[in-house]
C-alpha positions in Angstrom: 0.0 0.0 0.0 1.5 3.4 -1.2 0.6 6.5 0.9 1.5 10.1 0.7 0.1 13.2 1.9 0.1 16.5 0.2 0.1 19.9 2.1 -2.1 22.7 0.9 -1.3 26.1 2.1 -3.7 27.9 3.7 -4.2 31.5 3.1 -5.9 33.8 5.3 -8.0 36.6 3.8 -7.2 40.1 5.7 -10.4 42.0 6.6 -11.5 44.3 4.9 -10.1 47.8 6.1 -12.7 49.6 8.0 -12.8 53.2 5.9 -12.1 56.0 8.6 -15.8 57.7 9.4 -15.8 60.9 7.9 -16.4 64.1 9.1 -19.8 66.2 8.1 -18.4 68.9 5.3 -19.9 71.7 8.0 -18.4 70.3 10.7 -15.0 70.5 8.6 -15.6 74.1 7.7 -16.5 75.2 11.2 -13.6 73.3 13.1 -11.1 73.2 10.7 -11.4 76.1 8.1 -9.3 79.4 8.4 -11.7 80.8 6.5 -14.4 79.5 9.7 -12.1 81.5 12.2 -11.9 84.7 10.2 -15.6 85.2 9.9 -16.1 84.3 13.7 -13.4 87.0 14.3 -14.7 89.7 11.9 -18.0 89.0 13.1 -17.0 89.8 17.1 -15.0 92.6 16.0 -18.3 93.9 14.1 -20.2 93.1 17.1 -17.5 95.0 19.6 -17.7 98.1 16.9 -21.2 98.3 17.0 -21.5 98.0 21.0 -18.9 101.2 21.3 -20.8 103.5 18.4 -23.6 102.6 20.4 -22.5 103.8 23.9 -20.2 106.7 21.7 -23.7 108.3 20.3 -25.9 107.4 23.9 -22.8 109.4 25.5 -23.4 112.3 22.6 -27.2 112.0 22.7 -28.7 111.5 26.2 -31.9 111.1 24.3 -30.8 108.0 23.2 -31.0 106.2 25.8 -34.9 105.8 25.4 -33.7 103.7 22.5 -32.7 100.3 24.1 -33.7 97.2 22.7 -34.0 93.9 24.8 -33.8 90.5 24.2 -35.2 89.1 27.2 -38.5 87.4 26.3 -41.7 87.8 28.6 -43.0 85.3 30.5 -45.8 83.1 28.0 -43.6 84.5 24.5 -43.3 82.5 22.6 -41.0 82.3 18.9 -44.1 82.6 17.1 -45.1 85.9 18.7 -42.3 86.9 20.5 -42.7 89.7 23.5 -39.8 91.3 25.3 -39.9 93.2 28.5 -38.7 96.7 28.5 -35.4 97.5 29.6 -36.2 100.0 32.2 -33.0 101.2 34.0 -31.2 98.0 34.6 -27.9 98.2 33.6 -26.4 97.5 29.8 -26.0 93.8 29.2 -24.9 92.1 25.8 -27.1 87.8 25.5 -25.6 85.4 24.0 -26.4 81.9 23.2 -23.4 79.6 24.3 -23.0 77.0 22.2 -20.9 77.8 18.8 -21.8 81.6 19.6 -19.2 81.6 22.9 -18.2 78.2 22.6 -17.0 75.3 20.0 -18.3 71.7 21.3 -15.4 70.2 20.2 -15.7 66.9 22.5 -19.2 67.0 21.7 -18.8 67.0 17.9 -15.9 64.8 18.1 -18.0 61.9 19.6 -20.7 62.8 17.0 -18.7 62.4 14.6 -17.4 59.4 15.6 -21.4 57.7 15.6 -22.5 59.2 12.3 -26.4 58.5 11.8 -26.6 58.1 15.5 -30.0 59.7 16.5 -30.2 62.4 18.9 -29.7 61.4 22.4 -30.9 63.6 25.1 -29.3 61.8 28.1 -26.0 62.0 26.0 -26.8 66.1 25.6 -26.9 66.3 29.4 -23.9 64.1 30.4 -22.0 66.0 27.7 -23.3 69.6 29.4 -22.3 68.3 33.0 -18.9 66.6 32.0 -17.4 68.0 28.8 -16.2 71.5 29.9 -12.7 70.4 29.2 -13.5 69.3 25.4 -14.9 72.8 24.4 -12.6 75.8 23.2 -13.5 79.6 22.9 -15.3 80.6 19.6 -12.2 82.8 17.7 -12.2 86.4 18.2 -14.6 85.6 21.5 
């Protein structure tokens, strides 16, 4: 009886490389663009410009002063029919909204990036406003 054995070689197949998730074309612009930081700078330094011709011509013009403007919304306003109190004499004050007016989400956007097509998630939100103080940098020019 004649025997023999012949050795085939195995080759293992590599997985497939897993293709890096890539980042939302606004969220490129916003956190990566010169261009991005620019307009957020010209924009506060339009905003600082405004603020002092204001106070230069209220200064000028005592009469002015009738003139403010607020933002803060009346109790039961709603965006639909928005109502703001009247200033009165409390003291000058400039509102912002925080986040990407004052301050870039980076941790945030990072990690949202990260889950792309992951729905909205607003226990996520809340851990991330508690937590993530240390993953968010200053708007530029803010």
């Amino acid at each position: 009886m004649v025997s023999a054995c012949t050795t085939v070689s195995q080759t293992t197949v590599a997985p497939a490389p897993v293709a890096p998730a890539t980042v939302p074309p606004a969220m490129q612009f916003l956190y990566g663009s010169g261009e991005a930081a620019a307009l957020d700078r010209q924009a506060y330094n339009t905003l600082v410009d405004a603020v002092r011709r204001r106070l230069a011509s209220e200064k000028a013009d005592p009469k002015a002063l009738s003139d403010r403007t607020s933002a803060v919304l009346r109790p039961g306003s709603t965006l639909d029919q928005p109502e703001t109190l009247p200033c009165g004499d409390r003291p000058r004050a400039v509102v912002f909204d925080v986040d990407e007016t004052l301050l870039l989400n980076l941790g945030f956007e990072y990690d949202d990036a990260t889950h792309p097509g992951a729905p909205y998630d607003e226990a996520h939100w809340l851990q991330w406003e508690q937590a993530g103080v240390d993953r968010v940098a200053a708007v530029p020019g803010a």
